[in-house]
BALOBA-1460 file (C-alpha; in Angstrom, 3 decimals):
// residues 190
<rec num="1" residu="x" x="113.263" y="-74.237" z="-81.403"/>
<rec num="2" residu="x" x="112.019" y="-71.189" z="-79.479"/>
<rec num="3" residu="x" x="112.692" y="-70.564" z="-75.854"/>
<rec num="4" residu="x" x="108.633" y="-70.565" z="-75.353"/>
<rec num="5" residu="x" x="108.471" y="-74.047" z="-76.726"/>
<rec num="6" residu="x" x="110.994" y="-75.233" z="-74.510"/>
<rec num="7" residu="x" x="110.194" y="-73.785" z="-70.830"/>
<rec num="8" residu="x" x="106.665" y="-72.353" z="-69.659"/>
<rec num="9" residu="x" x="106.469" y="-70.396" z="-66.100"/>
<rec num="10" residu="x" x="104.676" y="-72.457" z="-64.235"/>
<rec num="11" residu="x" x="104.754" y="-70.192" z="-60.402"/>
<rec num="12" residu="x" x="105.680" y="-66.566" z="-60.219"/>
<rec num="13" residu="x" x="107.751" y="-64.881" z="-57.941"/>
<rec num="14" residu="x" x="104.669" y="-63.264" z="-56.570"/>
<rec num="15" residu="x" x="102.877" y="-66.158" z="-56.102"/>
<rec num="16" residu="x" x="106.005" y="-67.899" z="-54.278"/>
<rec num="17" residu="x" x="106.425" y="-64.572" z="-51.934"/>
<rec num="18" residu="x" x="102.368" y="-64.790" z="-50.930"/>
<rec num="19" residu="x" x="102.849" y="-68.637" z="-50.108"/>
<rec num="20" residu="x" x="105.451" y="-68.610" z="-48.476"/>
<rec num="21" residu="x" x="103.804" y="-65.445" z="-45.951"/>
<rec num="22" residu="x" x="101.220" y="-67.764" z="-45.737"/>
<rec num="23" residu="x" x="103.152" y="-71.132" z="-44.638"/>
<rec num="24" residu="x" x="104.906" y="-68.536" z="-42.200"/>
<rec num="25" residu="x" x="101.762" y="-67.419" z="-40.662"/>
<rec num="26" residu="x" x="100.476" y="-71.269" z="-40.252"/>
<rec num="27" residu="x" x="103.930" y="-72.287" z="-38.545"/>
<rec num="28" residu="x" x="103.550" y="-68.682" z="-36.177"/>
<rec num="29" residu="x" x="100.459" y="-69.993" z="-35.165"/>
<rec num="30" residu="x" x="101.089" y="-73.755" z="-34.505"/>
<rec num="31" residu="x" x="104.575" y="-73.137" z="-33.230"/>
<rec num="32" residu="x" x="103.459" y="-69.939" z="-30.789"/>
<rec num="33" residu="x" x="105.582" y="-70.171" z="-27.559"/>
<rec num="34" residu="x" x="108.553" y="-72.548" z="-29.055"/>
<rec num="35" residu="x" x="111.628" y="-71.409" z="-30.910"/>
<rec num="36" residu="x" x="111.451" y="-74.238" z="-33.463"/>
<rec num="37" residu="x" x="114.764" y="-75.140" z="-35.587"/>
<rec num="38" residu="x" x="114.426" y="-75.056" z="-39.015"/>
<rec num="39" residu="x" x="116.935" y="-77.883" z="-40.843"/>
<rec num="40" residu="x" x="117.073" y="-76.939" z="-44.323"/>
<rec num="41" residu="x" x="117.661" y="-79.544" z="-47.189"/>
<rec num="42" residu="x" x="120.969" y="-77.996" z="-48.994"/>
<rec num="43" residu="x" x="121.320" y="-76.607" z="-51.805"/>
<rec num="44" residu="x" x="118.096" y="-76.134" z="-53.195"/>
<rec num="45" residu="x" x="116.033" y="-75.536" z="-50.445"/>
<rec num="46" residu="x" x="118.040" y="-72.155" z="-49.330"/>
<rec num="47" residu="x" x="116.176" y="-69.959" z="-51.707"/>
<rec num="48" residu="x" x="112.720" y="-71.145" z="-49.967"/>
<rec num="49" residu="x" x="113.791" y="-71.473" z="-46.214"/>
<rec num="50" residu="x" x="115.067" y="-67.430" z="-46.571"/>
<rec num="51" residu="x" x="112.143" y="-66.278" z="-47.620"/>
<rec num="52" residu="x" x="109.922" y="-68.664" z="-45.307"/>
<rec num="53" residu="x" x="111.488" y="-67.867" z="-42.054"/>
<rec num="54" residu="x" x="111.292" y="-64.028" z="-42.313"/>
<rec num="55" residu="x" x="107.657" y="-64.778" z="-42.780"/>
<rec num="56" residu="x" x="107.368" y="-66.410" z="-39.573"/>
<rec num="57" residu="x" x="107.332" y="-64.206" z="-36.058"/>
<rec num="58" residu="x" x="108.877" y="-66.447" z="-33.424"/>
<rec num="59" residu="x" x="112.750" y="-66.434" z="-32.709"/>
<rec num="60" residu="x" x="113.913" y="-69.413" z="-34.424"/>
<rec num="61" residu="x" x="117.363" y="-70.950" z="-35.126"/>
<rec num="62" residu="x" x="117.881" y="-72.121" z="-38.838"/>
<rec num="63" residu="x" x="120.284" y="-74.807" z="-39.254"/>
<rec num="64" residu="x" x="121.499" y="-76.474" z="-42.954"/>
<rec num="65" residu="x" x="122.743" y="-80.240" z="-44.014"/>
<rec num="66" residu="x" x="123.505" y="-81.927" z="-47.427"/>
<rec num="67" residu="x" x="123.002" y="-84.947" z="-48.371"/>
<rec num="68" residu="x" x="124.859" y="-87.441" z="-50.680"/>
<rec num="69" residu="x" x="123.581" y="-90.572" z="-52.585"/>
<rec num="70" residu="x" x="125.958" y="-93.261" z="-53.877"/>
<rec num="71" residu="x" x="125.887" y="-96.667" z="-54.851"/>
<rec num="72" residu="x" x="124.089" y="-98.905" z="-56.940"/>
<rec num="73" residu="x" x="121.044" y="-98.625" z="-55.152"/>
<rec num="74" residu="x" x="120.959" y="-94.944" z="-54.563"/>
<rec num="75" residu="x" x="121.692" y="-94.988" z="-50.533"/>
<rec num="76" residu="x" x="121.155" y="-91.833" z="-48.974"/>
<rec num="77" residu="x" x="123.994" y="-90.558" z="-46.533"/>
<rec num="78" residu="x" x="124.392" y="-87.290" z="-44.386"/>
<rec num="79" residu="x" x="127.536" y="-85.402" z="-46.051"/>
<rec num="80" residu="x" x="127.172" y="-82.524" z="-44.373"/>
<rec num="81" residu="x" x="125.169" y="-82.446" z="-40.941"/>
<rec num="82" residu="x" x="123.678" y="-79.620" z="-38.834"/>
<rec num="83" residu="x" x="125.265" y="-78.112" z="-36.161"/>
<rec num="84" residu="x" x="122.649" y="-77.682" z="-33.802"/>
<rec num="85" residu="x" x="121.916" y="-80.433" z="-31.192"/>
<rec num="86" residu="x" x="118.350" y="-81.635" z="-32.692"/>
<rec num="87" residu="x" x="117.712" y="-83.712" z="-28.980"/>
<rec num="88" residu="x" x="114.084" y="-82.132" z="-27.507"/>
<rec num="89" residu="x" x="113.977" y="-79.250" z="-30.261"/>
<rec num="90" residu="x" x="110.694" y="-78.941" z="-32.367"/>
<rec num="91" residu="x" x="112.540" y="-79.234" z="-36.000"/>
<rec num="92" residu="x" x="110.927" y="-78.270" z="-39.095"/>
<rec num="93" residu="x" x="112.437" y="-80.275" z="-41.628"/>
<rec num="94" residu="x" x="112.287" y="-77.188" z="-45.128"/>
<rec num="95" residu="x" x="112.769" y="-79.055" z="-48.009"/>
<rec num="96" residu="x" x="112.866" y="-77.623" z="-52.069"/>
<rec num="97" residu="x" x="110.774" y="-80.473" z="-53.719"/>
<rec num="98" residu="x" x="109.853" y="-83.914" z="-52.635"/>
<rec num="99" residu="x" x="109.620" y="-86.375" z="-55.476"/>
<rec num="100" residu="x" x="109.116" y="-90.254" z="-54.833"/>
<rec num="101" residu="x" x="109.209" y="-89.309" z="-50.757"/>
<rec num="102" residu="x" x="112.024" y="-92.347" z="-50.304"/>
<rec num="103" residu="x" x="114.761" y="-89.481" z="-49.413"/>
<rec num="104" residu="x" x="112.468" y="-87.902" z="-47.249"/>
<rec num="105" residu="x" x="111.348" y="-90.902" z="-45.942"/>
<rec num="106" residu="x" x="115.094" y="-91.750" z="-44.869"/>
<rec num="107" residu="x" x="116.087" y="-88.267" z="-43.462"/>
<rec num="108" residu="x" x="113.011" y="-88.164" z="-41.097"/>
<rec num="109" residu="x" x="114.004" y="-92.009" z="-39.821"/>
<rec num="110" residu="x" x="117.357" y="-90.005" z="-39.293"/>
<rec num="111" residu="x" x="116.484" y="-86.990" z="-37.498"/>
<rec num="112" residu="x" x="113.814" y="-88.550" z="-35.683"/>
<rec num="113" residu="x" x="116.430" y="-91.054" z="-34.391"/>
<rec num="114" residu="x" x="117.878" y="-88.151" z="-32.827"/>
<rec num="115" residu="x" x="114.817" y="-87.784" z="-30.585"/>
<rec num="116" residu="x" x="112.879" y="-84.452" z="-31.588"/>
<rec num="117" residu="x" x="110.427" y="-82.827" z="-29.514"/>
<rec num="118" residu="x" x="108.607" y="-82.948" z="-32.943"/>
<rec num="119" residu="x" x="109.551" y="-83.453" z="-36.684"/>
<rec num="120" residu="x" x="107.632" y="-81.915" z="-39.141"/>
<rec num="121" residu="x" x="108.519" y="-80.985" z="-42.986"/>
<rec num="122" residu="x" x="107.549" y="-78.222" z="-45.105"/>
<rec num="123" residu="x" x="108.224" y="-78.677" z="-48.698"/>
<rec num="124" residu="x" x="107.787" y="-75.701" z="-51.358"/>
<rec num="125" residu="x" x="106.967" y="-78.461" z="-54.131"/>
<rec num="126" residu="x" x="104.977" y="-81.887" z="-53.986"/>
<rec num="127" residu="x" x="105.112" y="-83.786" z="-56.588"/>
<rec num="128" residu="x" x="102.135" y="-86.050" z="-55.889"/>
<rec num="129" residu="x" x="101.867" y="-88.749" z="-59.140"/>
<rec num="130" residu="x" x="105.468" y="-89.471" z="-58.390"/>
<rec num="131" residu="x" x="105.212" y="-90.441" z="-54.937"/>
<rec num="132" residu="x" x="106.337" y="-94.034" z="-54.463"/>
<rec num="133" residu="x" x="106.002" y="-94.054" z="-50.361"/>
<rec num="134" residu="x" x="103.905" y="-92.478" z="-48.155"/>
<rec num="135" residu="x" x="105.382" y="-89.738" z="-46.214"/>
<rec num="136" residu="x" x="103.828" y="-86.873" z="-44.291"/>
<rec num="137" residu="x" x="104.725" y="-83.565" z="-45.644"/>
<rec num="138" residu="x" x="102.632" y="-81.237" z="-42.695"/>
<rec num="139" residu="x" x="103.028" y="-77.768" z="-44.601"/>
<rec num="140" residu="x" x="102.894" y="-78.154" z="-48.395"/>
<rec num="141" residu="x" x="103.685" y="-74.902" z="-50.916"/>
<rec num="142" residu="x" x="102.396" y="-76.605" z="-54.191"/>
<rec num="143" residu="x" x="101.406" y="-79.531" z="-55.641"/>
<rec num="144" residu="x" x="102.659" y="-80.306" z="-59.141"/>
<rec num="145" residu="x" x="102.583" y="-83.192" z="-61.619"/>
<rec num="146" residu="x" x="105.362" y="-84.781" z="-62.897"/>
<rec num="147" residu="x" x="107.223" y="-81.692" z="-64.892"/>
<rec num="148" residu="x" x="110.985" y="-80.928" z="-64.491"/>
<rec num="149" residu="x" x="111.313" y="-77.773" z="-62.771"/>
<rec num="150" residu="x" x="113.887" y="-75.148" z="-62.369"/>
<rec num="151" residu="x" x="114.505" y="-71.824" z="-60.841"/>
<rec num="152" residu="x" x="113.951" y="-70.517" z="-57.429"/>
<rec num="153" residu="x" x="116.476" y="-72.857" z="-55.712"/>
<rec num="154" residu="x" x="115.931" y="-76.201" z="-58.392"/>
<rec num="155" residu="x" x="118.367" y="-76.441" z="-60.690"/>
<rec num="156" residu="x" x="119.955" y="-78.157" z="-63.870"/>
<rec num="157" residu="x" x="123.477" y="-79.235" z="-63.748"/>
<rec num="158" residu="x" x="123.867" y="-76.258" z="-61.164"/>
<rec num="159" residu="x" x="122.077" y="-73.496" z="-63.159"/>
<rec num="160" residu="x" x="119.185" y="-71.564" z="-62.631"/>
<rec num="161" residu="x" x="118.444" y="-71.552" z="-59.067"/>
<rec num="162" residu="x" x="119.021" y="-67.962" z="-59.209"/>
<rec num="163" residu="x" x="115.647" y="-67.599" z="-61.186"/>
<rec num="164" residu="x" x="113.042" y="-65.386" z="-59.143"/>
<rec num="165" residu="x" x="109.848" y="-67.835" z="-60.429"/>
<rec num="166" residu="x" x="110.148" y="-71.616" z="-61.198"/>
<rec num="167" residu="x" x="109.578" y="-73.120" z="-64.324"/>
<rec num="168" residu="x" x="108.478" y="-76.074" z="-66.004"/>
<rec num="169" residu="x" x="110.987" y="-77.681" z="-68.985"/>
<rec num="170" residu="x" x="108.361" y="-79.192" z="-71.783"/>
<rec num="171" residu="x" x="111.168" y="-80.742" z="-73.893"/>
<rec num="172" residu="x" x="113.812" y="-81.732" z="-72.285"/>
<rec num="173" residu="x" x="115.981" y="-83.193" z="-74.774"/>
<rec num="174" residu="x" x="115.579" y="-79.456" z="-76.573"/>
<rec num="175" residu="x" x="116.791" y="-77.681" z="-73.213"/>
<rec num="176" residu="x" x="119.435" y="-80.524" z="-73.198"/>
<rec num="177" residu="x" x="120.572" y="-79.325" z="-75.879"/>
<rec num="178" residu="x" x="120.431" y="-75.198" z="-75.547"/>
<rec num="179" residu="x" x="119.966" y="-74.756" z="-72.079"/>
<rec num="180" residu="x" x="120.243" y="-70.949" z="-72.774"/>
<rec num="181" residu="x" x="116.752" y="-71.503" z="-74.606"/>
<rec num="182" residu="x" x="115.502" y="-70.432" z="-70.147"/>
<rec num="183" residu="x" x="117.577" y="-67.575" z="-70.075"/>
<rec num="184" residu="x" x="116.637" y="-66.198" z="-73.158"/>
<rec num="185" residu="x" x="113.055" y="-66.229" z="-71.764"/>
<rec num="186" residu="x" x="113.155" y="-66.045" z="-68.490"/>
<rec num="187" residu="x" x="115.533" y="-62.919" z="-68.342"/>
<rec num="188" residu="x" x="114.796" y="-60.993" z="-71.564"/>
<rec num="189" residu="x" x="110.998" y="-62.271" z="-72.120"/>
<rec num="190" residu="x" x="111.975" y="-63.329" z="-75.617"/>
């Protein structure tokens, strides 16, 4: 199978760069006068949040944590938790993707338990038809279907976040199989 029929760019670098200046502009505006904190969803999220925050002119503090799931049901823990004191700060929650919104969901409950000034969450991708809860997301990159992404922070099995544009996996059990189908495209064009 060729790499072609197995991945398909679905957002460009360029197109990433010019919405991310354009979130940064929006949160310039609406945070003018503040020096917001920016918590930033770990790992995949970095790639976004480094580009997002030089596109926004206000001093602002940038703060990461991780999160763990385990169990049968999936339970959503802090495993690693910011540093900053999140009491009376506006925080911007940055996250890479949000899916069925139930993680996002919990780490607002969190963070707003910690008694924000005000809690709002940029995400670089919505995946809308997946969305199983309602859940604000205030500053939204895109909005994609149901596809299984990678590059630009998303990964698979810890590969690919490295990729300058994001793209969409059309057979997964192919890519399974020869992930290097995406490199062969993405960084030769073959």
């Amino acid at each position: 199978m060729e790499g072609g029929d197995v991945v398909t760019k679905v957002i460009d670098a360029r197109d990433l760069s010019a919405r991310a200046a354009e979130l940064g502009a929006a949160l310039t505006q609406d945070y003018h006068g503040t020096k917001p904190v920016f918590v930033t969803v770990m790992s995949g999220a970095l790639w976004f949040v480094a580009d997002l925050v030089r596109q926004v002119d206000l001093p602002v503090e940038v703060d990461f944590l991780m999160l763990n799931r385990f169990g049968e049901g999936g339970r959503i823990r802090i495993a690693t938790d910011t540093a900053t004191a999140l009491t009376g700060r506006d925080v911007i929650l940055v996250e890479d993707i949000v899916d069925t919104g139930l993680t996002l969901t919990v780490l607002r409950k969190l963070i707003a338990e910690r008694e924000p000034a005000s809690l709002k969450t940029v995400a670089l991708i919505d995946k809308v038809p997946r969305r199983l809860v309602d859940v604000p997301i205030e500053y939204r990159g895109f909005e994609v279907g149901d596809e299984y992404l990678v590059g630009y922070g998303l990964d698979h099995r810890g590969l690919y976040r490295n990729l300058a544009d994001i793209w969409a996996v059309l057979d997964l059990e192919a890519f399974q199989a020869a992930p290097d189908a995406l490199a062969r495209v993405a960084l030769t064009g073959s």
